[in-house]
VOLUM-312888 format. One record per residue (C-alpha): residue number from 1; x, y, z. Coordinates in steps of 0.02 Angstrom, whole numbers. Example, Ala and Ser with C-alpha at 12.3 -4.5 7.8 and 13.67 -1.06 7.14 Angstrom:
<mitis>
MITI_resi_u_v_w
MITI_1_615_-225_390
MITI_2_684_-53_357
</mitis>
This chain:
<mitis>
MITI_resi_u_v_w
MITI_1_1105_-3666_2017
MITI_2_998_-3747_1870
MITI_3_939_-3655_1722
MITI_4_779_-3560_1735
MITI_5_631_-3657_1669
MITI_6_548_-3606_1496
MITI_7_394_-3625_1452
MITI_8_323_-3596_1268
MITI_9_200_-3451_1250
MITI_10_96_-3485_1099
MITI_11_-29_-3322_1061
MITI_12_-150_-3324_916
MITI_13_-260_-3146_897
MITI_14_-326_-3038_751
MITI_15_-215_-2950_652
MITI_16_-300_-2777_704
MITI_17_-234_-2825_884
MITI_18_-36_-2868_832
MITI_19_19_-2720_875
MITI_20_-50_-2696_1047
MITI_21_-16_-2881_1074
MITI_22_172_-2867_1026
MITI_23_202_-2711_1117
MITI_24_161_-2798_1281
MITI_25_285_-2944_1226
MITI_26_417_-2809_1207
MITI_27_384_-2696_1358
MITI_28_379_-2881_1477
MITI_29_546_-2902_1412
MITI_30_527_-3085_1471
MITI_31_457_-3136_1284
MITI_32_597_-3217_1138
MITI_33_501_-3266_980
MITI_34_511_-3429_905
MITI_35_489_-3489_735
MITI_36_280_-3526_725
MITI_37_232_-3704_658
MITI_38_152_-3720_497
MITI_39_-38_-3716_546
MITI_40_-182_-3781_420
MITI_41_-256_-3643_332
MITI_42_-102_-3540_366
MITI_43_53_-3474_309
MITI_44_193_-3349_348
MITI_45_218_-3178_295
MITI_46_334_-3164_124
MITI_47_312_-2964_104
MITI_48_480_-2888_153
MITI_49_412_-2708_110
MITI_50_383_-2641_284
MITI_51_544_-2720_328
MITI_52_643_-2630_185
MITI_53_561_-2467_223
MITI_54_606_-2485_416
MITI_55_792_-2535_360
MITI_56_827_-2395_234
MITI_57_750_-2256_400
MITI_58_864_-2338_529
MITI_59_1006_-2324_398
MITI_60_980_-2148_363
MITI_61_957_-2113_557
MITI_62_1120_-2203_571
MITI_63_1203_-2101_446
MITI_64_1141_-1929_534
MITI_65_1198_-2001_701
MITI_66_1357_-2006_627
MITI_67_1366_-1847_531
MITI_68_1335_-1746_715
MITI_69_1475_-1835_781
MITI_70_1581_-1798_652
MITI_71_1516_-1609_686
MITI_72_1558_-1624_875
MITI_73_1724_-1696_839
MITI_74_1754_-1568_688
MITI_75_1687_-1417_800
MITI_76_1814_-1451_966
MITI_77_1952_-1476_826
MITI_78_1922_-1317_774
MITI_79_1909_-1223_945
MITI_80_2083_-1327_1007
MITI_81_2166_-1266_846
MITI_82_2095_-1092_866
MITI_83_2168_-1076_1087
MITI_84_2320_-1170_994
MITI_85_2334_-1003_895
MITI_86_2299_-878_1005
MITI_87_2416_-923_1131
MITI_88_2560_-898_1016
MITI_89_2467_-747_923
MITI_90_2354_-641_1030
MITI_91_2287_-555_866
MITI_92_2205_-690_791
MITI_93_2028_-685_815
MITI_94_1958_-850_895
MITI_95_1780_-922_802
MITI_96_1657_-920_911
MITI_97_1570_-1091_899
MITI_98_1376_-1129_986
MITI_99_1461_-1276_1052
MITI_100_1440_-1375_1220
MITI_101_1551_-1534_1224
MITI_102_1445_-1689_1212
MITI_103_1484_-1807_1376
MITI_104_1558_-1989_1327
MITI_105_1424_-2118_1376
MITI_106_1483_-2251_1492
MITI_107_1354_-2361_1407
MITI_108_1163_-2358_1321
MITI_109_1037_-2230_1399
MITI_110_915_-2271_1525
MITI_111_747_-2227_1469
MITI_112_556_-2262_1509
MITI_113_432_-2351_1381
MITI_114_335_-2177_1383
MITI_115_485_-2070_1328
MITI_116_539_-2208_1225
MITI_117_359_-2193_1116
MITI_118_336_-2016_1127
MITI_119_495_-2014_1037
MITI_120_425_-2116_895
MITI_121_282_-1992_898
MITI_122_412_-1869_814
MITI_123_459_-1990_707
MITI_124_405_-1870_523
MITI_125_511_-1707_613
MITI_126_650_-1827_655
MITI_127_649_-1876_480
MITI_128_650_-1728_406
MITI_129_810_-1657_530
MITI_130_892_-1828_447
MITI_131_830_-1784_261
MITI_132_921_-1586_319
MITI_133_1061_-1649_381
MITI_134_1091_-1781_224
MITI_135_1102_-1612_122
MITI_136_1189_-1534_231
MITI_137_1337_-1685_200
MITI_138_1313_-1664_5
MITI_139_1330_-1501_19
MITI_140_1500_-1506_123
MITI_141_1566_-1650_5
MITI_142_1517_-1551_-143
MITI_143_1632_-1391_-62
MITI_144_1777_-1488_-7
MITI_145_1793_-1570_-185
MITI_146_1805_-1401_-241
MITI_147_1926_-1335_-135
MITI_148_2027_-1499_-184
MITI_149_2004_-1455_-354
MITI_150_2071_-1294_-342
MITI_151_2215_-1344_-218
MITI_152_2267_-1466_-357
MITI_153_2276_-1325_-515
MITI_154_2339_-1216_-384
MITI_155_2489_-1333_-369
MITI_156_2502_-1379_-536
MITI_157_2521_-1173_-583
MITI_158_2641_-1138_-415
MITI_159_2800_-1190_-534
MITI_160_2721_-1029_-637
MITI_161_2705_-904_-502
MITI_162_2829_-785_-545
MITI_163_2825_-799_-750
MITI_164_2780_-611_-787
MITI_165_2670_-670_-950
MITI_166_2481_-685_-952
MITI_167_2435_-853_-995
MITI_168_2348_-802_-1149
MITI_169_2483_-736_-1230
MITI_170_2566_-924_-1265
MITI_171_2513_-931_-1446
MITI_172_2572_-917_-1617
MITI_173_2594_-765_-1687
MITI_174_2585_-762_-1897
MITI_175_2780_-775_-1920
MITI_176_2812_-833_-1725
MITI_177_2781_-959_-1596
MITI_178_2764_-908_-1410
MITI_179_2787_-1025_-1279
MITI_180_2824_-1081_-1086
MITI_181_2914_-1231_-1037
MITI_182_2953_-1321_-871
MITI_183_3101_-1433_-859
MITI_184_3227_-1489_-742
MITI_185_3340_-1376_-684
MITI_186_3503_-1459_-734
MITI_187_3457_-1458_-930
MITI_188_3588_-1335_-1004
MITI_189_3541_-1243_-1168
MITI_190_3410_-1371_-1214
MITI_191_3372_-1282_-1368
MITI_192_3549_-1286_-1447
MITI_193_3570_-1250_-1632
MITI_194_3404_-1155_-1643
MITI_195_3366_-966_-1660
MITI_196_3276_-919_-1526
MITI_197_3228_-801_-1406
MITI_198_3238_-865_-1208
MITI_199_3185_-779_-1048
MITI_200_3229_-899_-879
MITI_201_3112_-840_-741
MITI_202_3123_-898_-562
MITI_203_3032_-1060_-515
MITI_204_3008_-1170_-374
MITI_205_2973_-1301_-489
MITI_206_3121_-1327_-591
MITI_207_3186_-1228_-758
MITI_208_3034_-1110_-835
MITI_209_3112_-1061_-983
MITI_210_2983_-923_-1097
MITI_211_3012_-967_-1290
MITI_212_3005_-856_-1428
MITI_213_3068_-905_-1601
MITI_214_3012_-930_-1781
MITI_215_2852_-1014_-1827
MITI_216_2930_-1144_-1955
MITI_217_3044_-1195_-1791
MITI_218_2908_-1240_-1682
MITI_219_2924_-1448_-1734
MITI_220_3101_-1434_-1688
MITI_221_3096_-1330_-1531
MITI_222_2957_-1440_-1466
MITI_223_3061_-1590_-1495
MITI_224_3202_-1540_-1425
MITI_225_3134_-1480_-1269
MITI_226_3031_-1647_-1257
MITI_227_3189_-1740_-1271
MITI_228_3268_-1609_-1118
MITI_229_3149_-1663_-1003
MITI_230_3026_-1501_-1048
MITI_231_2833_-1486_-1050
MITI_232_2761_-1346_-1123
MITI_233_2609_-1233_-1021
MITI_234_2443_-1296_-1080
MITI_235_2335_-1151_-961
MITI_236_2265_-1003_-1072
MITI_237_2195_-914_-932
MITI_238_2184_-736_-986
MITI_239_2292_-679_-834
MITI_240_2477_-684_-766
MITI_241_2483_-845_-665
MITI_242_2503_-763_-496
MITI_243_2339_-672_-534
MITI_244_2245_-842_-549
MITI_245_2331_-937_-402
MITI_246_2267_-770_-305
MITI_247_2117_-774_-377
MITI_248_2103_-963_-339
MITI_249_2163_-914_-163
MITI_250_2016_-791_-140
MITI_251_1876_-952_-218
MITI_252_1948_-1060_-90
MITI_253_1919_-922_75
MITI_254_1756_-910_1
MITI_255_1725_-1098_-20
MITI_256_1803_-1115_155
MITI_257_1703_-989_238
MITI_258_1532_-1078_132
MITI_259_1617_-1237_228
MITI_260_1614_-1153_397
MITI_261_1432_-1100_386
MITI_262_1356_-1269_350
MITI_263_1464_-1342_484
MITI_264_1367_-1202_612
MITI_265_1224_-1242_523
MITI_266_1242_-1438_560
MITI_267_1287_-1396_728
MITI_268_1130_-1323_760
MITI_269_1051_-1503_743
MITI_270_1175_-1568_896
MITI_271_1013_-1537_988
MITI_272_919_-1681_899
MITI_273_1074_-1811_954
MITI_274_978_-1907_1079
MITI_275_827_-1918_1006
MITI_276_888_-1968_837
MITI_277_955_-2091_940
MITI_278_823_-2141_1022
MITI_279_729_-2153_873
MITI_280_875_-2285_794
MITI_281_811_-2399_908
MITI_282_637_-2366_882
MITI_283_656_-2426_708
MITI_284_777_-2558_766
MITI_285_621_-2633_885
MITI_286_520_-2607_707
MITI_287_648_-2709_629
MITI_288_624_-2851_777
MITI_289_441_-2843_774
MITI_290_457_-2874_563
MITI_291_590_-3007_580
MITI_292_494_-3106_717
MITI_293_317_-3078_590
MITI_294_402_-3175_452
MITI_295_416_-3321_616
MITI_296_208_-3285_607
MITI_297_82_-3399_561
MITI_298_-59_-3307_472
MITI_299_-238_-3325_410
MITI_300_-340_-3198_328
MITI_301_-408_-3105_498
MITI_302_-272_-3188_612
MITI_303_-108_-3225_677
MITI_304_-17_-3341_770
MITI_305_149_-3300_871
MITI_306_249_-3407_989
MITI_307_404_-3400_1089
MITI_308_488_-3419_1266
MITI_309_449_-3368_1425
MITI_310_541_-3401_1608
MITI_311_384_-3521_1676
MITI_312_377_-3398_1827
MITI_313_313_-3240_1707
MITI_314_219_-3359_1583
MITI_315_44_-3322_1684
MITI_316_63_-3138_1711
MITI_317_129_-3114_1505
MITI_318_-33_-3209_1475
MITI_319_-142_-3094_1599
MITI_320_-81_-2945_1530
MITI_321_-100_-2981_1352
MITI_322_-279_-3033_1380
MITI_323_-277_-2868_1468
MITI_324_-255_-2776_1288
MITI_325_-392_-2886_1179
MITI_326_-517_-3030_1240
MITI_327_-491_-3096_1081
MITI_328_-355_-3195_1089
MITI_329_-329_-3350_1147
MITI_330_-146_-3392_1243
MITI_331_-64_-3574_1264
MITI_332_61_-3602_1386
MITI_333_141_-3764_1348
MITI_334_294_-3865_1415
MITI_335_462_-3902_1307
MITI_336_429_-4043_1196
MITI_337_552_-4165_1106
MITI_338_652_-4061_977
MITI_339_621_-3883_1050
MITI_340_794_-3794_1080
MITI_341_729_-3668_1238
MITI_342_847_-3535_1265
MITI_343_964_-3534_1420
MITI_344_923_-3419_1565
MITI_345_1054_-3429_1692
MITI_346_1007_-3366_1869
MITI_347_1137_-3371_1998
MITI_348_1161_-3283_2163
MITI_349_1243_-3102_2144
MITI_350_1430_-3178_2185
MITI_351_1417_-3279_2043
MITI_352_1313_-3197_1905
MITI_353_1478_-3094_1840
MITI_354_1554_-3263_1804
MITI_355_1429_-3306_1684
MITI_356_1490_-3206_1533
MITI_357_1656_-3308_1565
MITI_358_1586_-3454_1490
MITI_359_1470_-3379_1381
MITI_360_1635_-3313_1292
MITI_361_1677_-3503_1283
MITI_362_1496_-3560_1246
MITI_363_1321_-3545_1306
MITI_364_1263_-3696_1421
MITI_365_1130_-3803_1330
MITI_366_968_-3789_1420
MITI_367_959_-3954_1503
MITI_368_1136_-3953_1557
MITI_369_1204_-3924_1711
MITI_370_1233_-3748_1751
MITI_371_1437_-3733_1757
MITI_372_1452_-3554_1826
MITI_373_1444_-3609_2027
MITI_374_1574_-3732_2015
MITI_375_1682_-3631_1869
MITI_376_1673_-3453_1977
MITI_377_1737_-3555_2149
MITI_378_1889_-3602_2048
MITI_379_1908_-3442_1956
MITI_380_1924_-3330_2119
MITI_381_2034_-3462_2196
MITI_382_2159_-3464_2076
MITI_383_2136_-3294_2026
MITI_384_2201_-3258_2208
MITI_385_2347_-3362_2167
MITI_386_2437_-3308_2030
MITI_387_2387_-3121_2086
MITI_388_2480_-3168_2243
MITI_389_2480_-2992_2330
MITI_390_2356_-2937_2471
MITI_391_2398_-2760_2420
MITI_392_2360_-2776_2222
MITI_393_2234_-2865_2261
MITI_394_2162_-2747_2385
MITI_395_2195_-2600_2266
MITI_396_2106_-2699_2138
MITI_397_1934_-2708_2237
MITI_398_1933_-2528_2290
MITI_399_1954_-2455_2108
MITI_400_1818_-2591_2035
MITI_401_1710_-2540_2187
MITI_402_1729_-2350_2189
MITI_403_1705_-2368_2000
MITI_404_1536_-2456_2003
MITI_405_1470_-2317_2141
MITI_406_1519_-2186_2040
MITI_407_1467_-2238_1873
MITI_408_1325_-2314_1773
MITI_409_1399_-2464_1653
MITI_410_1339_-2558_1522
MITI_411_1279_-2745_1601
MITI_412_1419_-2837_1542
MITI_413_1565_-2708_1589
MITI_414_1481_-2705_1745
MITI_415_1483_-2879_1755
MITI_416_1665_-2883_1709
MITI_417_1717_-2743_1842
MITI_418_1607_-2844_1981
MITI_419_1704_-3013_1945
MITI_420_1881_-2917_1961
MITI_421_1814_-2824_2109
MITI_422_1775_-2997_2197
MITI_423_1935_-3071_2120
MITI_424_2025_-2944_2193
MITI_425_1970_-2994_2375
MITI_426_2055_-3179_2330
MITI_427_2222_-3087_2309
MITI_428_2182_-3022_2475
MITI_429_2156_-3174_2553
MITI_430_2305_-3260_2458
MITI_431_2417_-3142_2503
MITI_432_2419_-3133_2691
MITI_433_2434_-3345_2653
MITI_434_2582_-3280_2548
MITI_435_2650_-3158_2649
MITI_436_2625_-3028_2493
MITI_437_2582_-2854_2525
MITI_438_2658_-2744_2384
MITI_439_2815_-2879_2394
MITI_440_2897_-2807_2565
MITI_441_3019_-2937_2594
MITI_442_2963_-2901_2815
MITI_443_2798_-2954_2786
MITI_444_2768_-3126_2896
MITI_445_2657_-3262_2780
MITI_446_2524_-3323_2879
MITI_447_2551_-3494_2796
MITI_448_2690_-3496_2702
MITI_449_2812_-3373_2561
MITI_450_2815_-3454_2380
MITI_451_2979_-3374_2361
MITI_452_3065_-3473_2502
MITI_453_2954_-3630_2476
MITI_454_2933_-3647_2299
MITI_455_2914_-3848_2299
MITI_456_2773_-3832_2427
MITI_457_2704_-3695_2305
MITI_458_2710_-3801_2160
MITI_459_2617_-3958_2259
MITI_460_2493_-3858_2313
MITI_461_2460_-3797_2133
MITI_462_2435_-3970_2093
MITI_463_2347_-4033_2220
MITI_464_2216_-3897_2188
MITI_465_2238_-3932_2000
MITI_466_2186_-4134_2046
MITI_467_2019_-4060_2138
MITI_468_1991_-3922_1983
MITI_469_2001_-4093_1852
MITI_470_1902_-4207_2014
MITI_471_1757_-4100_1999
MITI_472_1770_-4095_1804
MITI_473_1733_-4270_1788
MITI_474_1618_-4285_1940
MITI_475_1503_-4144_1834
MITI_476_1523_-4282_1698
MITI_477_1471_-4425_1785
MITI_478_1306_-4301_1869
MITI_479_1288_-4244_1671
MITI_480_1287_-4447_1626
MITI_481_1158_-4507_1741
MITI_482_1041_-4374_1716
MITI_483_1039_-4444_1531
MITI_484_1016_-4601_1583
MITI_485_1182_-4660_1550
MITI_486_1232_-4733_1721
MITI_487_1368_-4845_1655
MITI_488_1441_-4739_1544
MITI_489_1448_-4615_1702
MITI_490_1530_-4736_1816
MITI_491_1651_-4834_1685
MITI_492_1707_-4682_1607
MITI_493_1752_-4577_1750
MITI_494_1758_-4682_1919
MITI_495_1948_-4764_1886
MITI_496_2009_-4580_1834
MITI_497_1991_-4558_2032
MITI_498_2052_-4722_2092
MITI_499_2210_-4641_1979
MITI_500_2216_-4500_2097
MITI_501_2177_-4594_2249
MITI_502_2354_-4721_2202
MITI_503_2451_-4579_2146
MITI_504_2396_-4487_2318
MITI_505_2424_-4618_2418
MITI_506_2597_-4679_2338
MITI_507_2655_-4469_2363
MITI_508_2595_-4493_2541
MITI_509_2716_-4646_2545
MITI_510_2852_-4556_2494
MITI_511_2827_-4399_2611
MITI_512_2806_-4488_2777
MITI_513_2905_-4636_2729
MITI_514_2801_-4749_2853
MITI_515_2913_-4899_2899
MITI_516_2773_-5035_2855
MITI_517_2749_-4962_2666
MITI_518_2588_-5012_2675
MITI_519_2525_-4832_2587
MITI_520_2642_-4857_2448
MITI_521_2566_-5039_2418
MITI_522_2400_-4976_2424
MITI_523_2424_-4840_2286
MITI_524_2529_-4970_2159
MITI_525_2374_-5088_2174
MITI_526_2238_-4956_2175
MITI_527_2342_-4878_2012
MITI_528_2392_-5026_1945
MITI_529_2196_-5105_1951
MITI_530_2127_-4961_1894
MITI_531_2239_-4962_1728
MITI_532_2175_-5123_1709
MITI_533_1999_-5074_1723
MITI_534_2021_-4928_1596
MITI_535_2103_-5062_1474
MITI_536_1943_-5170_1490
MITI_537_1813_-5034_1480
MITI_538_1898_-4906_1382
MITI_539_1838_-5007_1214
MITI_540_1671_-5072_1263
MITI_541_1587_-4977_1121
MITI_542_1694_-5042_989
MITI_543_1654_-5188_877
MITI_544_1765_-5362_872
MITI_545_1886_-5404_989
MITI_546_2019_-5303_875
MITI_547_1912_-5146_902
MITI_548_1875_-5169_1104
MITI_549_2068_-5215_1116
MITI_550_2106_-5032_1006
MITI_551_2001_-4972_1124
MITI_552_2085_-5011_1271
MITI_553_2245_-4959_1236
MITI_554_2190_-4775_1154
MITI_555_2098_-4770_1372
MITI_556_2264_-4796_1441
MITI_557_2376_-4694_1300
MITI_558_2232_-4540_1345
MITI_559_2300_-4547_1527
MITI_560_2457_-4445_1472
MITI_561_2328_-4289_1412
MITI_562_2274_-4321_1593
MITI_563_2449_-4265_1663
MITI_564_2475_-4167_1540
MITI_565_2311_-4073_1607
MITI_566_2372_-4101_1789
MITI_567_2527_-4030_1748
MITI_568_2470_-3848_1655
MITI_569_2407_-3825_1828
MITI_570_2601_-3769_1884
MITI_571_2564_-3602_1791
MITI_572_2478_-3561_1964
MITI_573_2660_-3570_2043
MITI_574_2761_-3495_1887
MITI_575_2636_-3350_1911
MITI_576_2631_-3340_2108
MITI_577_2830_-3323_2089
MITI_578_2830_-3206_1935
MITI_579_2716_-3070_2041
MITI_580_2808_-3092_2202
MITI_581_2986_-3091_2097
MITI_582_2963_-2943_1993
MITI_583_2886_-2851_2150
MITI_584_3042_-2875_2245
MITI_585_3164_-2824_2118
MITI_586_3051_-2666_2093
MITI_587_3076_-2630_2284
MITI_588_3243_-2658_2274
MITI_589_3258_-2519_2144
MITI_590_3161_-2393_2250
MITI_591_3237_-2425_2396
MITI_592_3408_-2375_2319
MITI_593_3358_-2185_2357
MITI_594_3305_-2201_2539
MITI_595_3480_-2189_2611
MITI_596_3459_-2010_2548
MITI_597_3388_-1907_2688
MITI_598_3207_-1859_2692
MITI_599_3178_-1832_2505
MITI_600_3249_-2001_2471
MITI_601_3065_-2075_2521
MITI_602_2973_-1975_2430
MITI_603_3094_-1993_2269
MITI_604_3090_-2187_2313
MITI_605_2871_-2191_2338
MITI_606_2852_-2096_2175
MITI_607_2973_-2214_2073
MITI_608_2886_-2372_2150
MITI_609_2703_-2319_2115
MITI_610_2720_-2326_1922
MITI_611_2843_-2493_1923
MITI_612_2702_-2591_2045
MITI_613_2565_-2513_1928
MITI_614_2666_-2600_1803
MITI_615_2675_-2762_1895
MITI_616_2498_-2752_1951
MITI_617_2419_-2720_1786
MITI_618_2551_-2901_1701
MITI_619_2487_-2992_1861
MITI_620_2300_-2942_1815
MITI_621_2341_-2988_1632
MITI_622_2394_-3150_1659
MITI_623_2284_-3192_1800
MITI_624_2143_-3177_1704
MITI_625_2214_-3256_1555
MITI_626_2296_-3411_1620
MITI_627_2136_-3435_1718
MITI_628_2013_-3436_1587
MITI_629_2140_-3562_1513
MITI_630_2107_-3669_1634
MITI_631_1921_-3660_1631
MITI_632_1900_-3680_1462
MITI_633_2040_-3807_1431
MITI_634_2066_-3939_1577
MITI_635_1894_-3899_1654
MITI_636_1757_-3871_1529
MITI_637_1841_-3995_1416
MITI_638_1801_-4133_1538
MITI_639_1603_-4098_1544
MITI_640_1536_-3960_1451
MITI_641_1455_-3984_1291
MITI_642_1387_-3782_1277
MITI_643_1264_-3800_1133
MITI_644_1145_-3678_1171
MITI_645_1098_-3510_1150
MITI_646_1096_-3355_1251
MITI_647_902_-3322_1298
MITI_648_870_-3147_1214
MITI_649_701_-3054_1245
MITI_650_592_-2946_1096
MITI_651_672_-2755_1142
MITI_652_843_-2803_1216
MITI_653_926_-2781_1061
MITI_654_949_-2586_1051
MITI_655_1098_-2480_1033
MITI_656_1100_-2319_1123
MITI_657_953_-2357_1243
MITI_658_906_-2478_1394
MITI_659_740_-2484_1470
MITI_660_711_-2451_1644
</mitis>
């Protein structure tokens, strides 16, 4: 089906009505603003203020958003570390947590336009839970830098532990100096040749060696146990060093337990999730609104705003914004030379899915032809193919199906699970052709078995590849002539077909092997002609007979892309063979325990379900790989030019929220 027609909506009111105006655009979601033409007396808005005031809220909402997750996450940690615990020690004493485990969202929230603004209504005690819970994060960052801070002396002093010496007692005395050293524990008698005193105490980190000897020695005994591999104690705590690291142990409970509170405290505010939420996309729709008023046109009482509209909703956007304010005056106007409309695809519910297929490869311009109904034919055809099982393919649809009943999905997941679910119904019908059904080698093809035919396998992936590339260049020709281009359309495409019709006709030839060979005369002349006819058109635009003769020979040296193109088609029979292949030797393993007596079937079924889950889920892979190859590459390349843009209504662009 064609695009949807636009038409341009242009709307010029007072400025006291812009709100109630633009809240109409964004509840029709049928409305996509456009940059406003420079009007006399009239200019566009430069003040960013409101914008960066909107920006820095839906930042600090986002933050907050955030933070409670973090909470959540933090919280069932916490409660799965705690049964963790309790299962091996039934003393421990479990925290008990305000907690109920927030549901994962299969997609954005459905919501009404009245919930959405009464929301917004709270937007000051929203702000505030944000401006608590932003303290709340200090707070915690501030505490956990402490208790790294600690944790790191603690660490540093654990080498200490067992030293029975305060720290305060390393200093000089009047005729002696006092110290503690920490070296490597291979340094033997590192203070050789000097008088000393030495006391080794036990240490995890190496040699602790206490020092006392004479005060004039202290140069020499600091050099030598420098050159040992020594550092003396620097800490003067006034304690013995397993007193602080207790100490330190005690500040860190403390901090921990300061930790835990804020983290209840913070999960109190769980309960403000959704609506913080809500309200991110409040201010995101602020931040539309703002973006689209720098498109304005304004004037000292008015405003001017235009954008697109489907021509089917252009009337009733009109009525009801006249229903808001009689003062305003609405043009409805047609696209003019140089507009770029935004695409609207609408297709029939079979083919809608397909559409984000090619908007992955590019967006259809608005006045070109709408790819998707040819594109999603091919697509489920040869998605069938290389799927090649009725039973994979029949498993396929049932999960996609069941899983759209059951749950609510974002529109282009859903989207995405329709298309397999429909694809899946092609490797139905492709594998009772095949003779597939979960590869059981007893299973009659209604056509024929890829395995035992492969040559007819691979012609019929080329034959269907020919009609894939036919229709390519037939959608150029169409795409030609509606520009006006009605040579270009015919000269340019015509003799690719008269290619196909020789090369058809000369393959016919050989197959029935008529006795006149009057099918394999027709082909050479029909090929042979149209080569000629490619060599005298193919340059036509050139300059100079040099540059038409160039030309001509770059037409007929192109024709080897075209069987190149003609040939990547065979991936339909590498793939056909791969599934059915891999499915058999998979079988063949399972089957291995039936001779066993009863239990052998149920050892064999519970092997086989995994290995054709396997199989099922590389099939899928490459089905939908190797097909969008094919789209993009040997059909879109022949016809589609995809310069346009995805049409995009004020209030679609929110995060955690859908209307409904």
């Amino acid at each position: 089906m064609a695009n949807v027609k636009m038409s341009k909506v242009r709307v010029v009111g007072l400025k006291s009505d812009r709100n109630s105006i633009l809240n109409v655009l964004e509840r029709s979601g049928s409305f996509e603003v456009a940059p406003t033409k420079e009007l006399a007396h009239g200019a566009k808005v430069k003040d960013t203020s409101h914008l960066d005031k909107v920006v820095g809220k839906q930042a600090k909402l986002g933050f907050a958003i955030d933070f409670l997750s973090a909470v959540n996450a933090e919280v069932a940690e916490c409660i799965a570390y705690d049964i963790k615990r309790r299962k091996k020690d039934e003393s421990y004493a479990v925290r008990d947590f305000d907690y109920t485990p927030v549901k994962k969202s299969m997609g954005r929230k459905q919501i009404g336009y009245d919930d959405f603004y009464d929301i917004a209504a709270k937007e000051y005690e929203l702000l505030t839970v944000v401006d608590a819970l932003e303290k709340l994060s200090f707070e915690r960052v501030e505490i956990k830098s402490q208790i790294n801070k600690i944790n790191v002396v603690d660490r540093n002093l654990k080498p200490y532990e067992n030293a029975d010496i305060k720290f305060s007692q390393l200093r000089d005395t009047k005729f002696a100096c006092v110290m503690l050293a920490l070296g490597p524990k291979s340094a033997a008698d590192p203070l050789g040749g000097i008088e000393c005193y030495t006391e080794e105490y036990p240490s995890t980190g190496g040699c602790l060696l206490g020092i006392v000897g004479r005060k004039e020695d202290k140069q020499k005994i600091t050099e030598k146990l420098s050159i040992a591999g020594f550092s003396l104690c620097s800490y003067n705590y006034d304690a013995l060093p397993r007193e602080v690291i207790s100490r330190n142990e005690d500040e860190i409970n403390r901090l921990k337990a300061r930790d835990e509170e804020k983290l209840r405290e913070a999960l109190s505010y769980t309960k403000y999730s959704e609506s913080l939420k809500v309200l991110y996309d409040v201010m995101g729709l602020e931040i539309e609104k703002s973006l689209a008023e720098l498109e304005f046109v304004k004037t000292a009482s008015t405003f001017v705003v235009e954008g697109w509209t489907p021509a089917q909703n252009a009337e009733m956007l009109v009525s009801e914004i006249k229903k808001q304010t009689e003062k305003v005056v609405c043009v409805i106007a047609e696209p003019e030379d140089g507009d770029a409309p935004p695409t609207l695809a609408k297709n029939p519910k079979l083919i809608a899915p397909f559409e984000d297929v090619t908007n992955m490869y590019a967006v259809p311009s608005y006045n070109e032809i709408d790819p998707n109904p040819f594109m999603s034919f091919f697509f489920f055809v040869f998605f069938g193919i290389m799927l090649g099982d009725a039973g994979y393919g029949l498993v396929l649809s049932i999960l996609c199906f069941v899983a759209l009943k059951l749950f609510k999905f974002e529109k282009g997941l859903k989207n995405m699970i329709f298309m397999f679910a429909i694809c899946g119904i092609s490797g139905v019908i492709w594998g009772v052709l095949f003779g597939g059904i979960f590869a059981i080698e007893t299973v009659p093809a209604l056509w024929f078995n890829p395995l035992q035919e492969p040559i007819t396998m691979l012609a019929v992936s080329i034959v269907l590849g020919v009609i894939h590339l036919c229709v390519g260049y037939g959608l150029n020709m169409a795409a030609k002539i509606r520009s006006g281009k009605v040579a270009d359309a015919i000269l340019d495409n015509v003799f690719i077909f008269t290619i196909f019709i020789g090369v058809a006709l000369l393959a016919l030839d050989m197959l029935l092997k008529p006795e006149s060979g009057a099918l394999g005369n027709a082909g050479l002349y029909i090929l042979l002609g149209s080569l000629v006819c490619i060599a005298l058109t193919a340059g036509r635009h050139n300059k100079g007979i040099g540059g038409k003769f160039a030309g001509g020979f770059a037409g007929i040296y192109n024709l080897i892309n075209l069987f190149s193109d003609v040939m990547s088609y065979a991936r339909l029979f590498g793939l056909a063979l791969a599934s059915g292949a891999i499915g058999l030797a998979f079988n063949s393993l399972g089957s291995m325990f039936f001779s066993i007596p009863v239990i052998g079937y149920v050892i064999g079924i519970i092997v086989l379900i995994p290995l054709h889950a396997f199989n099922m889920g590389l099939s899928l892979l490459s089905a939908y790989v190797h097909n969008i190859r094919l789209q993009y590459l040997e059909f879109y390349g022949k016809f589609f030019e995809g310069n346009g843009r995805v049409f995009t209504p004020l209030g679609e662009k929110t995060k955690y929220v859908r209307f409904i």
